[in-house]
C-alpha positions as CSV (number, residue, x, y, z in Angstrom):
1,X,-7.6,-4.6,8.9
2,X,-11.3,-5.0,9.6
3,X,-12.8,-3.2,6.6
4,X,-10.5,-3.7,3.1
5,X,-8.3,-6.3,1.9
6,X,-5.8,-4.5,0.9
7,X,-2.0,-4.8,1.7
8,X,-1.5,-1.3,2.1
9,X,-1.5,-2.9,5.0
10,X,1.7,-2.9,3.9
11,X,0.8,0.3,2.4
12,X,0.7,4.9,0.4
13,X,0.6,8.8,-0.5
14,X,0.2,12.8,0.8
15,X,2.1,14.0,-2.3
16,X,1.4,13.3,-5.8
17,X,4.3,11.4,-6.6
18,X,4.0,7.6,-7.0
19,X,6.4,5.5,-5.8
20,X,6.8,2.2,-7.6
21,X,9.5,-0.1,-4.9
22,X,10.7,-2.5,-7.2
23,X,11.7,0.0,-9.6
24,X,15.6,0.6,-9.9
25,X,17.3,0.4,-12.7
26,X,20.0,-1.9,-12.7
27,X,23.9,-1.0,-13.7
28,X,25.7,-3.0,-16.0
29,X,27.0,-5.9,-15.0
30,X,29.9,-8.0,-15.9
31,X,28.9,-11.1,-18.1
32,X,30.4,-14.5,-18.9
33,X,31.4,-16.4,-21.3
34,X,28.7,-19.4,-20.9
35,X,25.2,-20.2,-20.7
36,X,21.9,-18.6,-22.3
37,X,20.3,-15.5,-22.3
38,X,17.7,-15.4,-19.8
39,X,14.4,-13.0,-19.9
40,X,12.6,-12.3,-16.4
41,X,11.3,-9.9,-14.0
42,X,12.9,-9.0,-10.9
43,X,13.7,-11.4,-8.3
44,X,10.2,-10.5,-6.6
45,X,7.0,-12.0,-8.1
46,X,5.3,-8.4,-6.7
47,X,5.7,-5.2,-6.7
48,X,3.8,-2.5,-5.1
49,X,3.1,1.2,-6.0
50,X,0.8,3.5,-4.8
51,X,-1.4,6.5,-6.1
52,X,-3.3,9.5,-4.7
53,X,-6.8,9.4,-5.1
54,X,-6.7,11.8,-7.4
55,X,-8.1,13.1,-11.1
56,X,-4.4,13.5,-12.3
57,X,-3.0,10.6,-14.2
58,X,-0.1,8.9,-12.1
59,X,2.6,6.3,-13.6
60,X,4.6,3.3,-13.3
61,X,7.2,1.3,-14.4
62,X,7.4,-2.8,-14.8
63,X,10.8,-3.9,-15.1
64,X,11.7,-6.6,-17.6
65,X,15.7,-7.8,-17.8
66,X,17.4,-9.5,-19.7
67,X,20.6,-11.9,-18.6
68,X,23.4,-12.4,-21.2
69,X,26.3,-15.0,-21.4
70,X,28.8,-13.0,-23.5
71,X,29.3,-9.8,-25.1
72,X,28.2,-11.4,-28.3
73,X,24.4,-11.8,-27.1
74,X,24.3,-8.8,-25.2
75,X,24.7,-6.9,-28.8
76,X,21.8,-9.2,-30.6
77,X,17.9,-8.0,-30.6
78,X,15.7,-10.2,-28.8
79,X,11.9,-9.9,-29.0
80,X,9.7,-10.5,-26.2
81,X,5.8,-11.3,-25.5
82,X,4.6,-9.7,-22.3
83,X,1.0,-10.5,-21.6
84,X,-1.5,-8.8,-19.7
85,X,-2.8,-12.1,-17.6
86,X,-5.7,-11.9,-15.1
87,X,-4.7,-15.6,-14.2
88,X,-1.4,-14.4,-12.4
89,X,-4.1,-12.7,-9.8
90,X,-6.2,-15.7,-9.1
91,X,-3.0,-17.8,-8.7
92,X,-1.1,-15.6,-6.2
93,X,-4.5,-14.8,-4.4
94,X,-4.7,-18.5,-4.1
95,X,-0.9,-18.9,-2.9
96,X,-1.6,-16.2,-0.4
97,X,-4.5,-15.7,0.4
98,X,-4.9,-12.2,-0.7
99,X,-8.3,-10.8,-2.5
100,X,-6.9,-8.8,-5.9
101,X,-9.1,-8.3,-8.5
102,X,-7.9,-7.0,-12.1
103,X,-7.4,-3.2,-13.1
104,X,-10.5,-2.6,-15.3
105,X,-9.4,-2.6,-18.9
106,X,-10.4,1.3,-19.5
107,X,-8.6,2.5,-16.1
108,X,-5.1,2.0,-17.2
109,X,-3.3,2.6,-20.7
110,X,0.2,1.2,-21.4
111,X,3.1,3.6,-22.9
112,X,3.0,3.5,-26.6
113,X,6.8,2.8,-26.9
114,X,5.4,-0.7,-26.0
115,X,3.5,-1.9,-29.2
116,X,0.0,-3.2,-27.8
117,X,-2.4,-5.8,-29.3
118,X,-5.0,-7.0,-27.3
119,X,-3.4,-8.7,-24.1
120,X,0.1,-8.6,-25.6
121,X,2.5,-6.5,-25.2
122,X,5.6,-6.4,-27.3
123,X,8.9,-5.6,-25.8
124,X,11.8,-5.5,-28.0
125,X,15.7,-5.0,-26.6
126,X,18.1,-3.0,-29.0
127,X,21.6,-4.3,-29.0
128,X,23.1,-3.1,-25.9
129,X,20.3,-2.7,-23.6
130,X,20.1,-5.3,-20.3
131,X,16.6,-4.2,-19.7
132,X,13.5,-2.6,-20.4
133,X,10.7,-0.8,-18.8
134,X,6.7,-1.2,-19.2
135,X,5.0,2.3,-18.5
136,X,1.6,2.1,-17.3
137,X,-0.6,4.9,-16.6
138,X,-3.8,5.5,-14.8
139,X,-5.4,8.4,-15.7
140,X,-8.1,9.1,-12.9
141,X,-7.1,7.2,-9.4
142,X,-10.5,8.9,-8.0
143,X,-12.8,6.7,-9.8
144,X,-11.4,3.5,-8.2
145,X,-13.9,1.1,-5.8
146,X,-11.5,2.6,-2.2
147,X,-13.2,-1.0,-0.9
148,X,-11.2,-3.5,-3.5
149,X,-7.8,-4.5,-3.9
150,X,-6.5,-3.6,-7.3
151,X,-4.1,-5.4,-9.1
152,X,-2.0,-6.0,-12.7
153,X,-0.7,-9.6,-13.7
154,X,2.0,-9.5,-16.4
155,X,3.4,-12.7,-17.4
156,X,6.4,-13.2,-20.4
157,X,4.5,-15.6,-22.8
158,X,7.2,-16.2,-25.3
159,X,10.3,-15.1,-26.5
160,X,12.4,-14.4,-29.9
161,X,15.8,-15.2,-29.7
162,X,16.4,-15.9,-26.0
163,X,15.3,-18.3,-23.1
164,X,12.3,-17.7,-20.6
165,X,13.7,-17.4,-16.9
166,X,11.4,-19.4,-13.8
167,X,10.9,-15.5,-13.0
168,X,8.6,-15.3,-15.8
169,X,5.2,-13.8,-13.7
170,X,4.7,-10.7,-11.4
171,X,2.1,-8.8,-9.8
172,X,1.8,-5.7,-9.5
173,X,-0.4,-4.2,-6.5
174,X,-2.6,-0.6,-7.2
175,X,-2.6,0.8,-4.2
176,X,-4.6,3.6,-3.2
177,X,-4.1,6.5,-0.5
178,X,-6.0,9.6,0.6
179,X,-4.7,12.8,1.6
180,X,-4.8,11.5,5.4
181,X,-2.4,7.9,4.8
182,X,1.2,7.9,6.6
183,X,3.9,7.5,8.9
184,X,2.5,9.4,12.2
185,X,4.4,10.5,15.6
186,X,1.5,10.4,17.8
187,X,2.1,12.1,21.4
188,X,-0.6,12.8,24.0
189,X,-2.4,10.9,26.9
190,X,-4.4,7.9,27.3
191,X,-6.4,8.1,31.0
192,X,-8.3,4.5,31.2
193,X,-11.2,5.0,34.0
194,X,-11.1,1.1,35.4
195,X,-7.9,0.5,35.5
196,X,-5.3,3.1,36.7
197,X,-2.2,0.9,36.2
198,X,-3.4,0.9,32.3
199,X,-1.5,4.3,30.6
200,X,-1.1,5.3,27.3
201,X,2.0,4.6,25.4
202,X,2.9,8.0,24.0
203,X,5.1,8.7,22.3
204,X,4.4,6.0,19.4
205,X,4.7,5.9,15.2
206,X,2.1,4.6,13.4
207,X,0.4,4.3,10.3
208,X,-2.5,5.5,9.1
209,X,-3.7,3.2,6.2
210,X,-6.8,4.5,3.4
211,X,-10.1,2.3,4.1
212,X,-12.0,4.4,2.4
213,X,-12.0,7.9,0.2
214,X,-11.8,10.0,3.8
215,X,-10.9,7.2,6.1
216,X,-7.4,6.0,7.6
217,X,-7.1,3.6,10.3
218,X,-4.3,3.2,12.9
219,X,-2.0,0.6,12.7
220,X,1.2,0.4,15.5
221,X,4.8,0.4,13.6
222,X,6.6,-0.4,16.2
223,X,6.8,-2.6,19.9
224,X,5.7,-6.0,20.4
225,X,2.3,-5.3,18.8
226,X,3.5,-3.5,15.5
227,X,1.3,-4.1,12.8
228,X,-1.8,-5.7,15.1
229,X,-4.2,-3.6,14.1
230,X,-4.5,-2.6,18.2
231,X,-4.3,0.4,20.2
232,X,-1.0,0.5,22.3
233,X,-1.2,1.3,25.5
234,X,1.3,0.3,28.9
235,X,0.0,-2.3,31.6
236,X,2.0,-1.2,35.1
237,X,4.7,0.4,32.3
238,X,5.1,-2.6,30.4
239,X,4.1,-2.6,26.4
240,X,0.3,-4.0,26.0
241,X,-2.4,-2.9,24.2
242,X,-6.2,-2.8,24.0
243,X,-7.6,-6.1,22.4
244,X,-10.2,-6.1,19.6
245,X,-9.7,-1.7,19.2
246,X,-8.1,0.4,17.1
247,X,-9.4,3.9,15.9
248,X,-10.8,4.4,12.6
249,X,-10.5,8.1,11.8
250,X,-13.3,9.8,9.1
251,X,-13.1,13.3,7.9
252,X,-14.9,15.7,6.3
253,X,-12.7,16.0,3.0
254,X,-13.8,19.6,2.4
255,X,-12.9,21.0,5.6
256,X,-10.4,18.2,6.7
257,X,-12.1,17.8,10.1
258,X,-12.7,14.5,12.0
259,X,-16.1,14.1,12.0
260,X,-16.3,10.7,13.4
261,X,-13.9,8.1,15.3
262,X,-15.0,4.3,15.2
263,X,-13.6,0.9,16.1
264,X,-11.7,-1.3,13.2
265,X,-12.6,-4.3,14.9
266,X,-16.8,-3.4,15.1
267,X,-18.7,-0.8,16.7
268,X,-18.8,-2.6,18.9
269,X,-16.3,-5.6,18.8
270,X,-17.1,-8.9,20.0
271,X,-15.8,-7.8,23.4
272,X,-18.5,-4.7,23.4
273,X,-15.6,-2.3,23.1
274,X,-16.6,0.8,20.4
275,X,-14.9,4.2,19.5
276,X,-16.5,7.6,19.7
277,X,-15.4,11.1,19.0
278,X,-15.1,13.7,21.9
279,X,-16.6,16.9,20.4
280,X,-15.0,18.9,23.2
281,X,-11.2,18.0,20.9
282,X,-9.9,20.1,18.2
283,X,-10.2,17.1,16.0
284,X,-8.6,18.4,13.0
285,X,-6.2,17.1,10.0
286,X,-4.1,20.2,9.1
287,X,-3.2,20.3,5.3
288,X,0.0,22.7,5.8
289,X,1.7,20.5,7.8
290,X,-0.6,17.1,7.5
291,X,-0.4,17.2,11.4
292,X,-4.0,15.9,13.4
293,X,-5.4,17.1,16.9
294,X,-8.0,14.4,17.6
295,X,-10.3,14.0,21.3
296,X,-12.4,10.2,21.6
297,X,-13.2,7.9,23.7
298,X,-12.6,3.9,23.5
299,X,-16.4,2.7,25.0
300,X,-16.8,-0.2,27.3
301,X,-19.8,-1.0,28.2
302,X,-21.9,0.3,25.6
303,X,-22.1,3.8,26.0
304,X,-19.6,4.6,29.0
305,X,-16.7,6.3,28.4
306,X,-14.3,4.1,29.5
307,X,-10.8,5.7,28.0
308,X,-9.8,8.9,27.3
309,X,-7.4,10.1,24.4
310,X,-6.1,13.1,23.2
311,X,-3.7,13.1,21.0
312,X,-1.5,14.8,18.3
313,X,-0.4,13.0,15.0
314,X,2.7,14.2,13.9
315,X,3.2,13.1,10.1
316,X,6.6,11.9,9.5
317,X,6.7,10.3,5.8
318,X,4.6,8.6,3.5
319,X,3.9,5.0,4.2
């Protein structure tokens, strides 16, 4: 994506439930007779969840686990040191390249069941219990920077009667979704003046990912150029796409209409290509079925109206 670095590339939400993917809750497992008992997070070092942008607090959960060599430990109380670390961000944005920046302190509150002071968090398992959960809650998704990359680094600092697993860090990425984000159906036509052996590729899912508080762009799930960030389209039947173009769609969040259409990759791009809307379209996001009727053009050179599409967006599911 052109405009945020943000993995909801990867990502989030219509509804105004959160979903957090990394937390199940695990069963109880059988245990040994050997070995230490073993603090960590989940196999993962990240986890993502994703909120509205909304005024409503939303939660989630961190998982923390412990692993036992007997019945014996399982039924001891073991003390651990969680801490809120801003360094786990710089080093996985360093390992992958990613642009996170820290929750601000006042935009999230942890559950009081976990005994806060300062950066530290203390989380204590009762006899009995293989794992615990971290509940964090942001109260007000709306006043969140749409253009930034949020993120939470936990990190288990030290612990009281147990041994600190190598899966001792996570992150935890914010993500953020307007009313417009998800999995789309999108049926219609493509006419491309040049070029008649060019065709749209209707029907195709997509995603449309948040860049903004009333923007999504489009983003191809599936075909040889899922996840390109490129209009599909067939070449003489066969799966292609337009280079350097896919639609950014902006609304009007009162009355949900498309007011504009632009290019992701510039308007224009580098190869002079630019997006407009077709006033002639419906070009409408219905909020009682989250379905979109949209009319534009893909522009090439400058002004001319090289490619035609209408199109429906049928939502399927969230992202």
């Amino acid at each position: 994506m052109k405009f945020l670095n943000i993995s909801f590339k990867s990502l989030l939400i219509i509804s105004s439930t959160v979903l957090a993917f990394s937390c199940k809750k695990p069963g109880i497992s059988e245990v040994s007779n050997e070995g230490q008992t073993l603090i960590k997070f989940p196999a993962s070092d990240f986890q993502l969840v994703a909120f509205n942008v909304v005024s409503t607090p939303q939660s989630f959960e961190v998982d923390i686990r412990r692993d036992i060599p007997n019945e014996g430990e399982l039924n001891k109380t073991v003390t651990v040191t969680v801490m809120l670390d801003p360094t786990v961000i710089s080093s996985y944005n360093t390992a992958h390249g990613t642009s996170y920046v820290a929750l601000g302190a006042t935009d999230f509150t942890i559950d009081p069941s976990i005994p806060r002071s300062g950066n530290n968090l203390t989380v204590t398992f009762a006899p009995g219990e293989f794992a615990k959960f971290i509940k964090v809650t942001v109260a007000n998704a709306s006043t969140l920077d749409l253009s930034k990359a949020y993120a939470l680094g936990f990190k288990i600092a030290s612990v009281d009667g147990a041994k600190i697993s190598s899966l001792k860090t996570i992150l935890v990425e914010v993500g953020l979704k307007n009313k417009y984000d998800g999995h789309y159906k999108v049926t219609g036509s493509m006419v491309d003046a040049t070029n008649a052996a060019l065709t749209g590729a209707h029907p195709f899912e997509c995603d449309l990912e948040t860049i903004g508080a009333n923007a999504v762009v489009l983003n191809p799930t599936e075909g040889s150029f899922a996840g390109s960030y490129l209009y599909p389209i067939k070449n003489a039947g066969a799966g292609s796409a337009y280079g350097s173009f896919t639609p950014v769609f902006i609304f009007n969040l009162t009355t949900n209409k498309v007011i504009a259409v632009e290019n992701d990759w510039g308007q224009p791009a580098s190869n002079g290509r630019s997006a407009e809307l077709n006033p002639a379209g419906v070009n409408q996001w219905f909020e009682t079925d989250r379905h979109m009727e949209v009319s534009y053009w893909m522009n090439q050179p400058g002004p001319t109206h090289r490619s035609t599409m209408n199109e429906n967006y049928q939502y399927m599911r969230s992202r």
